[in-house]
ZADO-557151 format. One record per residue (C-alpha): residue in one letter; residue number from 1; x, y, z. Coordinates in nm, 4 decimals, always signed. Example, Ala and Ser with C-alpha at 12.3 -4.5 7.8 and 13.67 -1.06 7.14 Angstrom:
+-----+-----+----------+----------+----------+
! res !   n !        u !        v !        w !
+-----+-----+----------+----------+----------+
!   A !   1 !  +1.2300 !  -0.4500 !  +0.7800 !
!   S !   2 !  +1.3670 !  -0.1060 !  +0.7140 !
+-----+-----+----------+----------+----------+
REM end
This chain:
+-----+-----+----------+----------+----------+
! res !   n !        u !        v !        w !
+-----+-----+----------+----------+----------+
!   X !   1 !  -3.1214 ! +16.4015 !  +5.4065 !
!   X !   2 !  -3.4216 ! +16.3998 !  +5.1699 !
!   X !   3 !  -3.3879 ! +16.6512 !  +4.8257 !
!   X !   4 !  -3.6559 ! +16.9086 !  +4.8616 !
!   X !   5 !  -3.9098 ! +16.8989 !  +4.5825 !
!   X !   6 !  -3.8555 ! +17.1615 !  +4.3228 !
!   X !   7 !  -3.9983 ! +17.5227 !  +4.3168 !
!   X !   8 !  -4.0146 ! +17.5667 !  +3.9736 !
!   X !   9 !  -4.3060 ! +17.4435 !  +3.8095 !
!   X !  10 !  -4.3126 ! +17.1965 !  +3.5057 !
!   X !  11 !  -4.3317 ! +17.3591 !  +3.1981 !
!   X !  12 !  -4.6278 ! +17.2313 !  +2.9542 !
!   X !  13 !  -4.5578 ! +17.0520 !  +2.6419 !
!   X !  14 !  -4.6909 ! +17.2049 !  +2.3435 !
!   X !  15 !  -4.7497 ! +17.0118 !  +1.9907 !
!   X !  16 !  -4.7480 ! +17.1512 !  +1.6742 !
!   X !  17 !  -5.0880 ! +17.0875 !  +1.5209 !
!   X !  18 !  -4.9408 ! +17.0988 !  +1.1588 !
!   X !  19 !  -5.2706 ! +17.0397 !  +0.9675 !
!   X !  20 !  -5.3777 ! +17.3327 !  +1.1193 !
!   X !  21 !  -5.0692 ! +17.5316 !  +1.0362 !
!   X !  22 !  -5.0939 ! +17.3944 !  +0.6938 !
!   X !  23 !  -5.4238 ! +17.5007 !  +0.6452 !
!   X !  24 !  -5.4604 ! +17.8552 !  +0.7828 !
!   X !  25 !  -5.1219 ! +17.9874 !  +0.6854 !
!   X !  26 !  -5.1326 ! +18.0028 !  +0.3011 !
!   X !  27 !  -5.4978 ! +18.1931 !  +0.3942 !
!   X !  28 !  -5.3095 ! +18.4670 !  +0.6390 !
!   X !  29 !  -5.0480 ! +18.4852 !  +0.3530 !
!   X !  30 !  -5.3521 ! +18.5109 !  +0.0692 !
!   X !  31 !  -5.5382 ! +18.7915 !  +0.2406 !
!   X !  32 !  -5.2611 ! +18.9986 !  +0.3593 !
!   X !  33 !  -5.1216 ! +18.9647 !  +0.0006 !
!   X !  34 !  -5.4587 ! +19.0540 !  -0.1279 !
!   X !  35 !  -5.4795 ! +19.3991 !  +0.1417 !
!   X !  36 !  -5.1409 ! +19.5065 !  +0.0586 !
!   X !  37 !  -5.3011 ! +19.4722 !  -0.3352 !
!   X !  38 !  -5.5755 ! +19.6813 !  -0.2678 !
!   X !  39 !  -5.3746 ! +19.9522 !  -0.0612 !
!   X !  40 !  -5.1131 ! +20.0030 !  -0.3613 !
!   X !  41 !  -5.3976 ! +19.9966 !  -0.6047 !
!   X !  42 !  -5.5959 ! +20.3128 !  -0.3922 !
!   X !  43 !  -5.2376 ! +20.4924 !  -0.3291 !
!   X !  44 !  -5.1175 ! +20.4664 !  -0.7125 !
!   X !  45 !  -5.5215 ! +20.6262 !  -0.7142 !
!   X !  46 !  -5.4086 ! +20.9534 !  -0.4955 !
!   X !  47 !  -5.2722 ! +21.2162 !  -0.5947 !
!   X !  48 !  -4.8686 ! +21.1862 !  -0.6993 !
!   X !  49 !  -4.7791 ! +21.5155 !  -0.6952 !
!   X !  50 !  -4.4237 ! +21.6383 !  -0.6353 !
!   X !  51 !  -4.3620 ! +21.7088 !  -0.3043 !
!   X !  52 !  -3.9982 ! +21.8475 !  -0.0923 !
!   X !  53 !  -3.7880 ! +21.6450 !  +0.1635 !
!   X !  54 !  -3.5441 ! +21.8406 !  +0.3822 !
!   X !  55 !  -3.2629 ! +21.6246 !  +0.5160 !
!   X !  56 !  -3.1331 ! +21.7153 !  +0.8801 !
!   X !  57 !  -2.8145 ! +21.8413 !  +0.7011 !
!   X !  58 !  -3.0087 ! +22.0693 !  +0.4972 !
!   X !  59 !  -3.0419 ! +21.8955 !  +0.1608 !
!   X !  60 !  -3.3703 ! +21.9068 !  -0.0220 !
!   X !  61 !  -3.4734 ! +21.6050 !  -0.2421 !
!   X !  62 !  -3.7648 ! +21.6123 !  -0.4385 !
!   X !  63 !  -4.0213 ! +21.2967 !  -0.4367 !
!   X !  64 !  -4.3879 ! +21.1687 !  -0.5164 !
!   X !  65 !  -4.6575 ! +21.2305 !  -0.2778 !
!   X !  66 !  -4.7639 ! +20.9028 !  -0.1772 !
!   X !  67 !  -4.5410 ! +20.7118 !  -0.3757 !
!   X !  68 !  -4.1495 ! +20.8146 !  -0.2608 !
!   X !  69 !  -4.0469 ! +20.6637 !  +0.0381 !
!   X !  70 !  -3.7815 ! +20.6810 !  +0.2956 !
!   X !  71 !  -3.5845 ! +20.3901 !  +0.1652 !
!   X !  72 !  -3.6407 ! +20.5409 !  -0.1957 !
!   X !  73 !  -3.4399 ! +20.8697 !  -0.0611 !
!   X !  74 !  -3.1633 ! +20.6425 !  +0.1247 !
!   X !  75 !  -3.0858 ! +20.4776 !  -0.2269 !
!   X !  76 !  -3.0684 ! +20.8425 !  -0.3454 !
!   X !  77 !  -2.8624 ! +20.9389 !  -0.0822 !
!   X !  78 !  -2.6367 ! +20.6187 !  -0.0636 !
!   X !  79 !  -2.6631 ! +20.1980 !  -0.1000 !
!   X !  80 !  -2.5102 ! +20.1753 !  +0.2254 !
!   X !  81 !  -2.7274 ! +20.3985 !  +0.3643 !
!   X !  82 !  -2.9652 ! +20.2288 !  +0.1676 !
!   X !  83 !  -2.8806 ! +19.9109 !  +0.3062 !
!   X !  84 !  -2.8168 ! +19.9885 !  +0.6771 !
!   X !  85 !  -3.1077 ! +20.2510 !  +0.7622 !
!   X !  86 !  -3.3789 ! +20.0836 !  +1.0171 !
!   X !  87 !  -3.6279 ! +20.3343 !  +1.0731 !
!   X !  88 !  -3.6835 ! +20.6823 !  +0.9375 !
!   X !  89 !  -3.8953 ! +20.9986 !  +1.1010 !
!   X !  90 !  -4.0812 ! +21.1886 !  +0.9402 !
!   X !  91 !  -4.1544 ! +21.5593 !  +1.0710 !
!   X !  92 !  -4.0844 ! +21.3805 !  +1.4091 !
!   X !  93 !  -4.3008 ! +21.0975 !  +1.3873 !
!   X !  94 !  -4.1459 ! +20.7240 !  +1.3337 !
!   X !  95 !  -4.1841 ! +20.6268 !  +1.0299 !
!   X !  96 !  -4.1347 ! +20.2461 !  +0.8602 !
!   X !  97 !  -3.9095 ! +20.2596 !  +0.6002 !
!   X !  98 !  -4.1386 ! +20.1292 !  +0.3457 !
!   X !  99 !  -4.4424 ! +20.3722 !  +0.4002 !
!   X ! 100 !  -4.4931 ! +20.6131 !  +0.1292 !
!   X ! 101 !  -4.4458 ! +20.9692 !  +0.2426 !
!   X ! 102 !  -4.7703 ! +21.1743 !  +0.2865 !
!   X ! 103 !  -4.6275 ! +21.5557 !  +0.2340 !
!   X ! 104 !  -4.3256 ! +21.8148 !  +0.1820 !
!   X ! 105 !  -4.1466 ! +21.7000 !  +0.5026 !
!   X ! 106 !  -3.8255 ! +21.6825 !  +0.7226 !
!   X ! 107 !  -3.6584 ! +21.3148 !  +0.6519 !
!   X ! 108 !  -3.4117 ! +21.1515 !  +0.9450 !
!   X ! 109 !  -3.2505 ! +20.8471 !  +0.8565 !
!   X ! 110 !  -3.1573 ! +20.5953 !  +1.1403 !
!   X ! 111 !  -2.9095 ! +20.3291 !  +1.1214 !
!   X ! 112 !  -2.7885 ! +20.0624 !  +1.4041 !
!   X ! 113 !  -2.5276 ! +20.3208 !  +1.5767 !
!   X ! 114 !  -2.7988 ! +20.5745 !  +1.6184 !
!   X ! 115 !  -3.0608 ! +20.5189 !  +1.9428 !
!   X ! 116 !  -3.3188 ! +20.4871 !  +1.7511 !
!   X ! 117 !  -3.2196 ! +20.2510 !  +1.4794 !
!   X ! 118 !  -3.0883 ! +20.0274 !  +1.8057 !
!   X ! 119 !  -3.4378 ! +20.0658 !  +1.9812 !
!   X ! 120 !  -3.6032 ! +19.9428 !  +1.6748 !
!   X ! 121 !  -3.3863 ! +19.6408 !  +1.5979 !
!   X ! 122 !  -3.4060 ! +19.5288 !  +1.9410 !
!   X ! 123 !  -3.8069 ! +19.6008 !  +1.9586 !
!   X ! 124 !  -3.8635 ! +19.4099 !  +1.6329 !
!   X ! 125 !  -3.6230 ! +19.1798 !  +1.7436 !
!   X ! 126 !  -3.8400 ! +19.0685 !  +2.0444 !
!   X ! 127 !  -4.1190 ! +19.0357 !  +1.8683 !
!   X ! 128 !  -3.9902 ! +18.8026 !  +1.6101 !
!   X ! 129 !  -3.8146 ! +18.6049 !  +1.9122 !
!   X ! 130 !  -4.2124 ! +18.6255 !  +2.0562 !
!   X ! 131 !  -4.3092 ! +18.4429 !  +1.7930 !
!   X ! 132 !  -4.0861 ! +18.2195 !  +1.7224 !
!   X ! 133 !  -4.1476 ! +18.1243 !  +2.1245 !
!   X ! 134 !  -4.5390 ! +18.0956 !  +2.0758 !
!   X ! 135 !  -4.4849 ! +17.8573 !  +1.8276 !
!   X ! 136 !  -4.1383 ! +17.6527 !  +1.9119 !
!   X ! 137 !  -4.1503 ! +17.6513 !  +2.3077 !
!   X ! 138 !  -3.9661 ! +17.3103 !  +2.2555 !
!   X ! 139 !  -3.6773 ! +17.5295 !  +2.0858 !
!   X ! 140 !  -3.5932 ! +17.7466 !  +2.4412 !
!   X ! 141 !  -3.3980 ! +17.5970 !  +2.7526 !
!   X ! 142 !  -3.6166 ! +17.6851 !  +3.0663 !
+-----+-----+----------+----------+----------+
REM end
């Protein structure tokens, strides 16, 4: 009895061109270093004034217009929270942990055990797994 020829087709083998790497990745890392600049330079330009943020249990904490953020309000609150929140939203809206808040607003906090803070580990996770696969197909078992 003869084996039947396999279904699945060959993956292709990818090389690492790592001139190329070497050469266009300290630019990527120069000009989004040199954005993120020039957005904190025209934020620390707006207007900081004081602004209210209404916790879902009802505590108000005060902040900066475009300068307090949602991780800045976990420290406040706790470093555990601090450490473990993933995602914030912000009058309803997702919000990155790291983007300055516009506006008096309602503040959520999300960590792992909460839906949200799951859905966004998992999402960024994926994409970091994404890239990693882009660029190290050699690393994955197919």
């Amino acid at each position: 009895m003869q084996a039947e020829p396999s279904s699945i087709p060959a993956q292709p083998v990818y090389t690492k061109d790592e001139a190329y790497l070497q050469s266009v990745i300290p630019k990527r890392i120069a000009l989004f270093e040199s954005l993120q600049n020039e957005q904190k330079l025209k934020r620390m330009a707006l207007s900081d004034e004081q602004i209210t943020i209404t916790l879902p249990d009802g505590k108000v904490k005060e902040g900066r217009k475009w300068n307090t953020s949602p991780f800045d309000v976990a420290k406040e609150v706790s470093k555990s929270l601090a450490s473990n929140a993933l995602i914030a939203k912000v009058n309803g809206v997702l919000w990155d942990m790291n983007r300055p808040l516009e506006e008096d607003c309602k503040l959520a906090l999300f960590t792992f055990d909460t839906d949200e803070g799951r859905d966004t580990f998992w999402h960024s996770s994926a994409h970091i797994l994404g890239e990693v696969r882009l660029h190290e197909p050699h690393h994955f078992i197919h």
